[in-house]
N, C-alpha and C positions, 0 to 999 in steps of 0.2 A: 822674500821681502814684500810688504806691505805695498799696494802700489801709490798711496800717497807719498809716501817716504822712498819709493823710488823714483816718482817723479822730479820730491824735491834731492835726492841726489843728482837726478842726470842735469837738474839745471843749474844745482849746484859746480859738476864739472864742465856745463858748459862757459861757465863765466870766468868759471880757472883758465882752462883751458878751450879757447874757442875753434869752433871748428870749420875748416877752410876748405873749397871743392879743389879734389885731387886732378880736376883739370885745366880750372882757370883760375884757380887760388882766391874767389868770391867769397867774405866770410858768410856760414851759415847753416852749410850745410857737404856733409862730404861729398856729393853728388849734387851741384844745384840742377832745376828746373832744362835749364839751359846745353847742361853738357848731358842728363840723361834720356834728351832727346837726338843730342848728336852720339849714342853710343851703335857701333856696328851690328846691327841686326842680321840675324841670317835669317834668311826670307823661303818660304816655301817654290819650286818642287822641292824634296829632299831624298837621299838614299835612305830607304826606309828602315836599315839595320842602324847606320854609325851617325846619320843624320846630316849629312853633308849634301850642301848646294848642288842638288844635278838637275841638268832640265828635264829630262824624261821622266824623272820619278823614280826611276829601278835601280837597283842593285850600282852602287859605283866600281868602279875599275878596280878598289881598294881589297870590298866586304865580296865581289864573286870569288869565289872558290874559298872562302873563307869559312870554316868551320866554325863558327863562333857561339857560342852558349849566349850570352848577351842577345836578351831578345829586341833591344834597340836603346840609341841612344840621344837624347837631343839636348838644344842646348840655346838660348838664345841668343847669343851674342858669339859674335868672332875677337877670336884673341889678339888683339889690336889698337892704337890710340889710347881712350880713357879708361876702355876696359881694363886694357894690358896694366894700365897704369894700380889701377884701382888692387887689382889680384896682387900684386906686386907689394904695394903697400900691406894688404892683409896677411901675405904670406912671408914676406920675407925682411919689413921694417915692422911687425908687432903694432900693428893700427888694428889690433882686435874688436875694436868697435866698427868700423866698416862691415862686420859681418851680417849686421842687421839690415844697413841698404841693400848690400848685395844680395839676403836672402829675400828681401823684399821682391826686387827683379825677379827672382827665379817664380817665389809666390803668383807675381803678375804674369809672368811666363804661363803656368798653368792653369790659371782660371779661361783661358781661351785657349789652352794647347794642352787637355787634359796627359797626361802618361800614366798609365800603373802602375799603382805601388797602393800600400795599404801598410807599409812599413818602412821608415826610413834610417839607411843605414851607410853613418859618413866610411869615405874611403879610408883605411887606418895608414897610419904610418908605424915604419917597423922604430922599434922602442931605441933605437942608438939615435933615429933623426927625429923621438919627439924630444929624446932628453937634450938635442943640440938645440930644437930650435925654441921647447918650453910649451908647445899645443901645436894641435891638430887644427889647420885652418877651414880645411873641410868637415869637422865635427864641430865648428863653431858654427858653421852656415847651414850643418842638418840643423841645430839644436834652434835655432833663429827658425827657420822653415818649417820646422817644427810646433814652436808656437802659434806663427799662425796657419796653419792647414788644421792642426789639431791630431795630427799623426803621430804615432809615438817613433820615439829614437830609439834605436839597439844600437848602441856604441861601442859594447864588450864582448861580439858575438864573432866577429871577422877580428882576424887580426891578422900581421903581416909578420910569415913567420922567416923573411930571409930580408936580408938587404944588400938591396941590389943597386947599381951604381943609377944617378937621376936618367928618367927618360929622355928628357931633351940633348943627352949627348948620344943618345941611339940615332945613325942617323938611317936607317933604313924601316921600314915595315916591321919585316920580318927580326930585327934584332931587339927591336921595344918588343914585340910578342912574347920572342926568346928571354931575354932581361926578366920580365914579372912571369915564366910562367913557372906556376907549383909554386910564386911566393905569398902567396892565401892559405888560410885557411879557417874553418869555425871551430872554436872552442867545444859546444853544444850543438842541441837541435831545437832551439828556440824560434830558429826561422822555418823549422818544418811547416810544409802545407801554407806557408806564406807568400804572398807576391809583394817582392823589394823591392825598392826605391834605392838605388844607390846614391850618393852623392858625391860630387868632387868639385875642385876648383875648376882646373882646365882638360881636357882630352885632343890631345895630338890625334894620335892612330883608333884608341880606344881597349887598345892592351891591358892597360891597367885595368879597366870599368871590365875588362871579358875574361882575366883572368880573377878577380873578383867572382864575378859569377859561376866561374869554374867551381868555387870551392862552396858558394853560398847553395849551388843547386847539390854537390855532393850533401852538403850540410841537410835536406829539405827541399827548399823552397823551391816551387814552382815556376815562378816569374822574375825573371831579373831583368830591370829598365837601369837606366842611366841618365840621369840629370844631372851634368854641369853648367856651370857658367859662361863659361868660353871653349870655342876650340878653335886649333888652327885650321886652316887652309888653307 
């Protein structure tokens, strides 16, 4: 699309349909000014594998003894408040347009918290929960991140070849490990000799993003990093 005529579409829906911040109901903007300063930052030292708030810097209680393929994972924001709100909307009320602020974040994220990747590749969903839900929220947030880094997206190269019950009713470590593991895998070897960028919405444990990388390094690729959005803690 033209970007004239795309401009005057988005103004065109902004006038239908105006747009209100998913945290103080402001019209204007899905994120005003105001609440994207109140969102939960997570603040350096960090475990340098999963990326989690520790004060010493090292290894957390979680990632020792952890064999994990995942050469690390970060994330700006804690899964919590506006955030929690915000993901929520994107993924599970079809507010597919929020994908472009929140890729925005992650953008900002990285101009000061560089990570490597030199390819970026959304986490998939296996094919029964994209047909329930209609899209991948996290292949909307690489393809938005995408644009602006200027990195290209591989969206057809991982795919999720089991489906496995959601992670947030795993309530252990070890059973989200268990759950996603051997549910990867790559089609090709597109990603060979490449260093990934994975992408996702949020990261609990980091099971998902490390058994990902299980299958992206069998596929190839050298490097596998992890940027979401949110995680818990």
């Amino acid at each position: 699309m033209l970007p004239q005529v795309a401009k005057l579409k988005g103004m065109a829906l902004d006038l239908l349909f105006p747009r209100w911040c998913i945290g103080c109901g402001r019209e204007g903007d899905f994120l005003c000014q105001s609440c994207r300063q109140l969102l939960p930052q997570i603040m350096p030292p960090l475990c340098p594998r999963c990326g989690r708030p520790q004060p010493s810097g090292i290894l957390c209680s979680s990632c020792v003894g952890w064999q994990a393929e995942i050469d690390g994972i970060r994330s700006p924001f804690r899964f919590d408040g506006v955030m929690r709100q915000s993901i929520h909307q994107l993924k599970y009320r079809n507010l597919r347009a929020l994908a472009q602020p929140l890729a925005k974040l992650l953008y900002d994220y990285l101009v000061t918290n560089p990570v490597p990747g030199e390819i970026l590749v959304p986490v998939p969903l296996h094919q029964k929960r994209l047909k329930e839900r209609g899209y991948n929220q996290s292949r909307l947030l690489a393809q938005e991140l995408g644009r602006l880094t200027m990195l290209p997206v591989v969206d057809d190269c991982l795919i999720r070849q089991h489906h496995a019950f959601p992670q947030a009713k795993a309530s252990t470590v070890d059973e989200r490990r268990s759950n996603v593991g051997g549910a990867f895998a790559c089609r090709d070897h597109r990603l060979r000799s490449k260093q990934v960028l994975l992408i996702d919405d949020v990261s609990t444990s980091g099971a998902t993003l490390d058994a990902c990388a299980v299958a992206l390094k069998a596929g190839g690729a050298t490097m596998v990093w992890g940027l979401v959005l949110a995680r818990e803690i």
